[in-house]
Each structure stands twice: as C-alpha cells, then as structure tokens.
C-alpha positions in Angstrom: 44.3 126.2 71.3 46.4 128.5 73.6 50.3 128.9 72.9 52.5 130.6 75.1 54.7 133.7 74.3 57.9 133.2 73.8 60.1 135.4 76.7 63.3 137.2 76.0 66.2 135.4 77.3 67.7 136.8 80.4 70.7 134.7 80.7 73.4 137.0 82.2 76.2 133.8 80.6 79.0 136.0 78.5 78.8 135.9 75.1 81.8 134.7 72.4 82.5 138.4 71.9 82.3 139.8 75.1 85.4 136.0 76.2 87.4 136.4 73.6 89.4 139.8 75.1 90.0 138.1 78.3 91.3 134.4 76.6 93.2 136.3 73.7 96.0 136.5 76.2 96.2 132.8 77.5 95.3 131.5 73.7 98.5 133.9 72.6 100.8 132.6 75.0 99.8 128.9 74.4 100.5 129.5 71.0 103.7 130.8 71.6 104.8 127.8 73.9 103.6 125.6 71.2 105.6 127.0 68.2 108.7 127.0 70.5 107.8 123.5 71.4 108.1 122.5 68.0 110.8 124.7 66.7 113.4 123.1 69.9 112.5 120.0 69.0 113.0 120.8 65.1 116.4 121.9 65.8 117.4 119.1 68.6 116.2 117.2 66.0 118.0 118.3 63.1 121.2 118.3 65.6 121.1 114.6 66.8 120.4 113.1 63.1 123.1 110.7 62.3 125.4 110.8 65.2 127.9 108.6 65.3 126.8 107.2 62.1 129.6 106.1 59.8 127.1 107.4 56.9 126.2 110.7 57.8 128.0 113.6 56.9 126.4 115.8 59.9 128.9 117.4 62.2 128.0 114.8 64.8 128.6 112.2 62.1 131.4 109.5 61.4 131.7 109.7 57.8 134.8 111.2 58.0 136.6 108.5 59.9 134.9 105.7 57.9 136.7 107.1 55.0 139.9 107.2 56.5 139.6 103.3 57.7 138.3 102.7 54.1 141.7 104.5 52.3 143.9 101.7 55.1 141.6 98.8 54.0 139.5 98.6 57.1 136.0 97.8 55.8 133.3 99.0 57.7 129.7 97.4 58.0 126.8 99.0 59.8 124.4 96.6 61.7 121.2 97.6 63.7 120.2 94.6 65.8 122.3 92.3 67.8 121.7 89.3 66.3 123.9 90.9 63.3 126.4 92.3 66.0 127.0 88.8 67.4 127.1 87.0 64.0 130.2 89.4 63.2 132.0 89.3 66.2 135.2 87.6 65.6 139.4 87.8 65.8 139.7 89.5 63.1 136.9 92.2 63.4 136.6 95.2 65.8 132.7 95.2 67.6 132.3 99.5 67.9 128.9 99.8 70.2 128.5 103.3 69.7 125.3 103.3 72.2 125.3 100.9 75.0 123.3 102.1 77.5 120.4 101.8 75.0 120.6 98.0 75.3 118.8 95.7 78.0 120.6 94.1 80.5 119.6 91.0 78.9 121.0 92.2 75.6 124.3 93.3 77.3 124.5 89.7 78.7 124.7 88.0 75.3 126.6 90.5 73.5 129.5 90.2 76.0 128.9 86.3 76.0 130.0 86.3 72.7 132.9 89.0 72.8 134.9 87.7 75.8 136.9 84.8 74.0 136.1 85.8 70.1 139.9 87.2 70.2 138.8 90.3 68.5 138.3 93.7 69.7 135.2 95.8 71.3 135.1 99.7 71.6 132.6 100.9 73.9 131.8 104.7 73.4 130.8 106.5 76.6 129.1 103.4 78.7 127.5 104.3 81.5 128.0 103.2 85.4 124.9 100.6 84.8 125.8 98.9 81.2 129.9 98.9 81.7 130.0 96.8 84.6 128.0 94.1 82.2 130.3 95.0 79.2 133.1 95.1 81.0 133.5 93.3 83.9 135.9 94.8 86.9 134.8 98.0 85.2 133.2 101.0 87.3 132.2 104.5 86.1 132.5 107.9 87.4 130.7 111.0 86.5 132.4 113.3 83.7 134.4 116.4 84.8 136.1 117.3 81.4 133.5 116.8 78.7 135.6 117.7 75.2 138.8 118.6 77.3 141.9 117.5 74.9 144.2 115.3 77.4 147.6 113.5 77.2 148.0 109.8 77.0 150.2 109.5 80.4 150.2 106.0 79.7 151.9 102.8 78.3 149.4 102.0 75.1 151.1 102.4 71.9 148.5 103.5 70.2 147.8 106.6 72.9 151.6 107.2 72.9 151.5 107.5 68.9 148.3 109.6 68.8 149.2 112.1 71.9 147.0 114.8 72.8 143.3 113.7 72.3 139.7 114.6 72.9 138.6 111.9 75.1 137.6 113.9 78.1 134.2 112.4 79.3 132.8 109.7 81.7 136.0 108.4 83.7 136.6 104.9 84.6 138.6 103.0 87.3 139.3 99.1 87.0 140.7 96.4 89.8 142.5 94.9 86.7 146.4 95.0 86.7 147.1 94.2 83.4 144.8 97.0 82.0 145.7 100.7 80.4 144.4 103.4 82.2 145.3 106.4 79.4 144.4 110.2 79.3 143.6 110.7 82.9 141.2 113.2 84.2 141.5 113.9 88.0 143.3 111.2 88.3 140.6 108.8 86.6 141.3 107.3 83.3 138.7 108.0 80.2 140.4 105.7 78.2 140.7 101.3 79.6 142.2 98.8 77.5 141.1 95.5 79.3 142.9 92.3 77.7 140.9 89.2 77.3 141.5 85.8 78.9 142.8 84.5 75.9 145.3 87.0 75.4 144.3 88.1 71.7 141.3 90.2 72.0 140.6 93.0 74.5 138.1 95.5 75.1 138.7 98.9 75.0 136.1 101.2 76.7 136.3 105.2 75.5 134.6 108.2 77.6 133.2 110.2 75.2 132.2 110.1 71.3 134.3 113.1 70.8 137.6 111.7 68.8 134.3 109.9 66.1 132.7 112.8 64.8 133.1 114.8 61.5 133.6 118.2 63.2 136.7 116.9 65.8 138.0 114.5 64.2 140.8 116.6 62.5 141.5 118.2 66.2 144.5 117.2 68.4 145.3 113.4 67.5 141.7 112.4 67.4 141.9 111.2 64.3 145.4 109.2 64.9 143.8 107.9 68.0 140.2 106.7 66.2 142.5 104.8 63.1 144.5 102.9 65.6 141.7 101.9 67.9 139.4 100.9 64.9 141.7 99.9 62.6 143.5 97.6 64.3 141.5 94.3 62.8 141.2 94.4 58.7 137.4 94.4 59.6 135.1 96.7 61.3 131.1 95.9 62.1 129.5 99.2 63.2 126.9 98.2 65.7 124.3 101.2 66.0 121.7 100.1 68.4 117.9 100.4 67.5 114.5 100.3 69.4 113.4 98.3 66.6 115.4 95.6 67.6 113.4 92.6 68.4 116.1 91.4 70.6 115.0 94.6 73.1 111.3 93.5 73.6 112.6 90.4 76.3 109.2 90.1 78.6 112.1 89.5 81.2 113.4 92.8 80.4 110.0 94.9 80.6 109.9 97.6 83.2 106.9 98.6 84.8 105.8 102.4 84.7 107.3 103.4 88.2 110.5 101.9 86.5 110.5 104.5 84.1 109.9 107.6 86.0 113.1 109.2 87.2 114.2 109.2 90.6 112.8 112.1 92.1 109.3 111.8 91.3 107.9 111.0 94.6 109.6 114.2 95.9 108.3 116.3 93.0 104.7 115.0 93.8 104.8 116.0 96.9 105.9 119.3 96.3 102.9 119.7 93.6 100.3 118.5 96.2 101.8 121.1 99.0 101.3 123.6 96.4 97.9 122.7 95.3 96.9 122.9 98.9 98.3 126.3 99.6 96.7 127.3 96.5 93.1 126.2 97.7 93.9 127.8 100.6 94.2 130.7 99.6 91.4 130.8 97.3 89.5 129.8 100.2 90.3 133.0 102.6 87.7 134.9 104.0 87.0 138.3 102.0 85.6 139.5 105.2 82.0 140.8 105.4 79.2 140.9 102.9 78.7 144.6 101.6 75.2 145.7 100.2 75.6 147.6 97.1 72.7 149.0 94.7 71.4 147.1 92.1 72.7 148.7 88.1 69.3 148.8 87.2 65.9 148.6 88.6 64.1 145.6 88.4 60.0 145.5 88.8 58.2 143.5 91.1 56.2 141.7 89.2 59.2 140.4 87.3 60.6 140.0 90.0 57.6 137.7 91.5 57.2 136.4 88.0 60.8 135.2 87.9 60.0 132.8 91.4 56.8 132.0 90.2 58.7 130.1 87.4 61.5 128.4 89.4 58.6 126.9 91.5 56.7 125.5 88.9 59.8 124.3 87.1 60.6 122.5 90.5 56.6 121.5 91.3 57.3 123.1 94.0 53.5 124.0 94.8 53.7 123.8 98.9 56.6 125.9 99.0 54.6 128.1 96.5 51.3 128.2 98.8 53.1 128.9 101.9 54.7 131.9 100.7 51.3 133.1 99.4 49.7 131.9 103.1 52.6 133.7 104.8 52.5 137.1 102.9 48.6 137.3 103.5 49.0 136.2 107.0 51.7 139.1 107.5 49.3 141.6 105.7 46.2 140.8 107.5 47.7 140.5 111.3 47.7 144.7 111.8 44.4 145.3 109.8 42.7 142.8 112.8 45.1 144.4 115.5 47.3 141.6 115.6 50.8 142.5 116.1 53.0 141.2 113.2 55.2 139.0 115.4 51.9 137.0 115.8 50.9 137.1 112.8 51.8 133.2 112.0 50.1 132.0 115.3 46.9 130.2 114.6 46.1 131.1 118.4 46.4 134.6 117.8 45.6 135.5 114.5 42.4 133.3 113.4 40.0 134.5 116.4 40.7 138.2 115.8 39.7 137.6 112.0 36.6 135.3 113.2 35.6 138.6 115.2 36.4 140.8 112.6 34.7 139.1 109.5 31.9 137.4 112.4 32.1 134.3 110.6 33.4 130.6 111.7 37.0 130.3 112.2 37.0 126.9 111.0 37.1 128.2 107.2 39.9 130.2 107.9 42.4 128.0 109.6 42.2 125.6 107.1 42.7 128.8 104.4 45.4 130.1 106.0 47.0 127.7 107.9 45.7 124.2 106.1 48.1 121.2 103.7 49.7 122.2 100.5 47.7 122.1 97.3 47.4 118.9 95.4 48.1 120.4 92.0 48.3 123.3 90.1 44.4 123.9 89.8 44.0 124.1 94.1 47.0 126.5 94.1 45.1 128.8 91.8 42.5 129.0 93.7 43.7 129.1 97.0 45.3 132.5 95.7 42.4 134.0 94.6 40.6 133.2 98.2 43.1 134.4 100.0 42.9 137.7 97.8 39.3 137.5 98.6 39.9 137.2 102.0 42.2 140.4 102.6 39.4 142.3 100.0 36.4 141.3 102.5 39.5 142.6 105.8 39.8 145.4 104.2 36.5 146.6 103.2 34.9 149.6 105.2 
C-alpha cells in the first residue's frame, strides 16, 4: 500500500492576524456609527414619549392643562381608536385630535361625518395641507414660518381677545368661509380658524401648532388662558390620541403600495446613486499604464516550479495539454542538436528527416513520438515522457 506525503500548504490567502490591523479601522468606525445610532434614537426617544398626552408629565406632555380643565369641571377622557372618538362626539363634548395626519383618508371621512352636525366642538392640532381639507372643509394649509413665535389675536374671537398674546405660531391656514375667525396672523395667514357649523351650535376650530398644550409652555404668554377657553368650553372633553393599532387604520381601501411610501424624491436620488456608481467603476477601471517586470522576493526552484504545473494539470485531467508541453520542450531542445534552426523546430517537414538522418532509423516512429494524439490516460503520458527522454539521450550521445 502506497500513501502520499502530505505537502506544506502554500496558500499565499492572509491569515486572521495578519486582517485584523487593516479591518480594526472599518470594525471601529461601524461601531461607532452603531452606538450613536442607538444613543439618537434613545434620546429622540425619550423626548417624544407622551406628547400631547393629557397623562404624561414630560415637558412635551399635557398633564398640566388636563389639571387645570379638571379644577373648572371639564372632564377629560383619553380614547385611542376612532370608533371611541365617534361614540363620544356630541353637543356637549369637545373632540381634541391631537394627531391628524396620522389617520387615513378613510378614517378622516367618518370622523368628520360624524362631527359636522353633532353641535359640539373639534380642535384640530397642527393638520396638515392633506388631512385639513378632509377635516375641515374650505380649509387650506400653508407651510409654517413662525414655529413657537408668541403672536396677538388681531381678531374678533372672544376667547383669543381674553387670552392675548399666545404661542400658536405654526402651520398657517387661509379659508373661503366668511363667517370664520382668522386669529393670531403670521404673514398675513391665520394659525388659528374657528369655522362654525351648519347648524350654528358646534364649530371646528383648527390650531397651527401644539405649542399652547404642553407642560413646559403652557404657563407662557396666555397659552394657558387660550387652551382653557378652547377646551373648556363644553363640560366634557374626549382626548382622541390616534394609534397604529387602530383597527379602523388597516382599510384594504386605504393600503398604499410601496412606491406610495417612498418620499418624493426617490427617483432623483436613484439616479444620482447609479451616476455615482458608474463613475466609481470607472475609475476603478483606468488603465495603470504598462506592465513593469520586477524580481521575484525569493527564489523559487524549478522543479517546484514544474512540480506546481504538473499538479494543476492532473487536477484538471488535463493530459494533452500536459503531453504537448513535454513534445514541445523536446522538440525545441532537439531542433539545434540535428542542425535545425529553432524557428523550425515544430515543423514535422523540417525537423523529423534531420533526426531520421541523425539517429538512421525510420521516421515513422518519430512523428508519431513527437508529433502524434494526446495520451489516453495517465499510464501513456508516463511513458511517452520517458521515450522522449530516451530520445534526446540516444541525440545526444557521441
């Protein structure tokens, strides 16, 4: 039984120790992204917990001006879905919607169904240009210019005109209505709209920001006279804070496809990420001009050399490749020993008669030795090495 040694590896693929000083850097830096990844969204986190929630103490919190309605018998009563929001709708309740551009358009359409004629009263807080004109019909919004500016009333509505100065600088509205209140202007566009209903005994008043609501402003200006008057004016006060949870938000007719939910300049952005891919390729693709020949670190022998080839083609069966390299090297050493010259060397014409006369044998035997088909296996290949060493021997011999 015969076993083969076992050959040092000469795999020239970098080691674990020899990677990690060049990925230390990149694995740093990810690791720094990462823990400020976490640590902004910590504190974003930390920040936006409980707004405009009549239970949080927070700073962004309303529990400060649900205490205040509480001490003037307002109750207030938190709901989460509209279903609940709808139920209490009423003319003796005031609807606040402290988030509605987080509700469908579906959801929109049923909860204004049911507050245009209920003859109470619905606060919006800060609706944007694509929920308001549901909300509110006759209702358009313009971009804020005066986020937390304190304004004056410059208006008719009692309650702005007891309250005075106030924080409501945000989004700004403009309505076609005539019998509506247009209060505390901001370049000429109101941030405050009181909108009467049809019936005359409800209205709907939509605010510009969420400013006058929370526990750290409410004690500036006349925030705090403003947000009593607006909320207090109905001995009840249902506290809709819109959730995702809702089941009322999962509408199939409501669904939005992916595309939907990208923002509007993603095409543009796409492009610009392709244009800079391909500049990138191209550059990695520039010529580096010529190839220069530099000396090898280290010698490396022949025969490992030759032994190193020898295994690629048996790895690949690659025995005619194999046997015309052998053929070809003999054929090149042979052609000046017979005084053939060596550009001639692989030209049966040539070289096989000036062996026939040199050896004075039968050139059939060679041509098919030097110039004949591939071996069929391993054991042919063998051997046609070893005749053609025999054959440059018997050349060379005296």
């Amino acid at each position: 039984m015969t076993t083969e040694a076992t050959l040092p590896s000469t795999s020239a693929s970098p080691t674990a120790r020899q990677l990690w000083p060049r990925a230390r850097g990149l694995a740093l830096a990810s690791a720094l992204l990462l823990t400020g990844a976490v640590a902004i969204a910590t504190l974003q986190s930390d920040a936006r917990h409980g707004a405009l929630d009549p239970r949080s103490a927070d700073p962004h919190g309303s529990r400060a001006i649900a205490e205040l309605l509480a001490d003037h018998g307002v109750s207030t009563r938190v709901v989460t879905t509209l279903a609940e929001a709808r139920t209490a709708a009423g003319p003796d309740t005031t609807l606040l919607v402290t988030a509605p551009d987080l509700l469908t358009e579906r959801q929109q359409r049923r909860l204004h169904f049911t507050t245009a004629d209920s003859g109470g009263r619905t606060v919006l807080i800060a609706p944007g240009s694509w929920s308001v004109t549901t909300l509110a019909p006759d209702v358009s919004a313009e971009p804020a210019t005066s986020r937390g500016a304190a304004l004056s009333p410059d208006c008719d509505l009692p309650e702005a005109q007891r309250a005075g100065t106030a924080e409501t600088g945000g989004t700004r509205y403009t309505t076609r209505r005539l019998d509506a209140d247009e209060c505390y202007p901001s370049q000429r566009l109101a941030t405050l709209l009181r909108i009467p209903d049809t019936s005359g005994n409800g209205d709907t008043v939509v605010l510009g920001a969420p400013d006058i609501l929370y526990n750290t402003r409410l004690a500036k200006q006349g925030n705090a006279s403003l947000a009593l008057q607006l909320l207090g004016s109905r001995p009840h006060l249902t506290w809709y804070l819109p959730s995702l949870s809702d089941t009322s938000a999962g509408d199939p007719g409501d669904e939005k496809s992916f595309l939907d939910l990208l923002p509007s300049g993603w095409l543009w952005g796409t492009l610009q990420l392709f244009v800079a891919a391909a500049l990138a390729a191209l550059w990695r693709a520039r010529r580096l001009g010529p190839l220069v020949p530099e000396k090898l670190p280290v010698a490396i022998r022949a025969s490992e050399t030759v032994e190193g080839r020898s295994r690629l083609y048996r790895k690949a069966n690659a025995r005619d490749r194999a046997a015309s390299a052998l053929r070809s090297t003999t054929r090149t050493r042979l052609a000046p020993l017979v005084g053939v010259p060596v550009a001639q060397a692989h030209t049966p014409e040539a070289l096989i008669p000036a062996l026939s006369a040199h050896l004075h044998g039968d050139g059939q035997p060679l041509h098919s030795l030097l110039f004949g088909p591939p071996p069929s296996d391993d054991t042919a290949l063998i051997a046609l090495a070893d005749q053609l060493d025999a054959l440059e021997r018997e050349v060379r011999r005296p």
